[in-house]
MARDRENRO-99946 format. One record per residue (C-alpha): x, y, z; residue in one letter; residue number from 1. Coordinates in pm, whole numbers, plus 50000, padded with zeros to 5 digits. Each point is the difference from the previous one (the first is absolute). Layout:
N
x  y  z  fike  vogu
X  Y  Z  a  NUM .
...
***
This chain:
70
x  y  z  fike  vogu
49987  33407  64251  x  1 .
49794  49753  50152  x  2 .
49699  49933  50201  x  3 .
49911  49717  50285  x  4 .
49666  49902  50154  x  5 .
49944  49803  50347  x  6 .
49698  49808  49881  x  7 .
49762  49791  50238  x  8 .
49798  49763  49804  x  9 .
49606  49967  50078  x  10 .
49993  49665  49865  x  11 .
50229  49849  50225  x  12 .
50115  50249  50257  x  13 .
50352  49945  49851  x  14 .
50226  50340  50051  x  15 .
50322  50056  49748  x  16 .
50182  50268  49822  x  17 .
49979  50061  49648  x  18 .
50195  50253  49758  x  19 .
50091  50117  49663  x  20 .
50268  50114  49822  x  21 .
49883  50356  49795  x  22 .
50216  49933  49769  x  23 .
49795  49766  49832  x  24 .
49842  50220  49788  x  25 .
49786  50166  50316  x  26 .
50126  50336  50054  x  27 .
49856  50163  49734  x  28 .
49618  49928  50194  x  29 .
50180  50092  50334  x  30 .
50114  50344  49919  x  31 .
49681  50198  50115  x  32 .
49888  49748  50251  x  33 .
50028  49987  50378  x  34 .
49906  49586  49996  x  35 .
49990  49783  49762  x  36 .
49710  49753  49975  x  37 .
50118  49637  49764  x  38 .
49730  49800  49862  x  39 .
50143  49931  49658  x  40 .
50298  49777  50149  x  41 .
49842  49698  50246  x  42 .
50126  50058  50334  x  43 .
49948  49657  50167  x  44 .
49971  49858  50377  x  45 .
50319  49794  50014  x  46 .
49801  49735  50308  x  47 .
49642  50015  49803  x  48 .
50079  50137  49619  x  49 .
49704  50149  49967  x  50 .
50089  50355  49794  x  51 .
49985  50311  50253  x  52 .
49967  50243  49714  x  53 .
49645  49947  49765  x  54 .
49888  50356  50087  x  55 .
50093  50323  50157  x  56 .
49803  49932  50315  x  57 .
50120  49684  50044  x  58 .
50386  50077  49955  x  59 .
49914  50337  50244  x  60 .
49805  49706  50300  x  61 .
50278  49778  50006  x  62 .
50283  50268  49951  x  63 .
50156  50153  50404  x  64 .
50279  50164  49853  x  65 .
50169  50161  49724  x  66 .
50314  50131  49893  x  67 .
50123  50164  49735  x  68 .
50352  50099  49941  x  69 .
50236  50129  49806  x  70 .
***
């Protein structure tokens, strides 16, 4: 089980891929959920590295796509 974001960043414009392996301890808080939103991990920009992920809405603005699989 995994999921993958396409992530744009709004600092620098910079557009990459990002994913995690579930299990890592994460499927437990994925069970009942449809997305998953990760602020406790730093996702960062790998042009800028600025972190992507300080707050729900900021994660959800920079976030185009998600996947989640199994």
């Amino acid at each position: 089980m995994g999921i993958a974001y396409q992530i744009k960043c709004r600092h620098c414009g910079a557009e990459f891929n990002y994913s995690q392996n579930m299990s890592l301890g994460l499927t437990s808080r994925l069970a009942n959920c449809k997305s998953h939103i990760e602020t406790e991990s730093p996702i960062r920009c790998p042009a800028c590295m600025k972190r992507l992920n300080t707050t729900e809405t900021e994660f959800n603005e920079q976030v185009h796509t998600a996947i989640l699989w199994d």
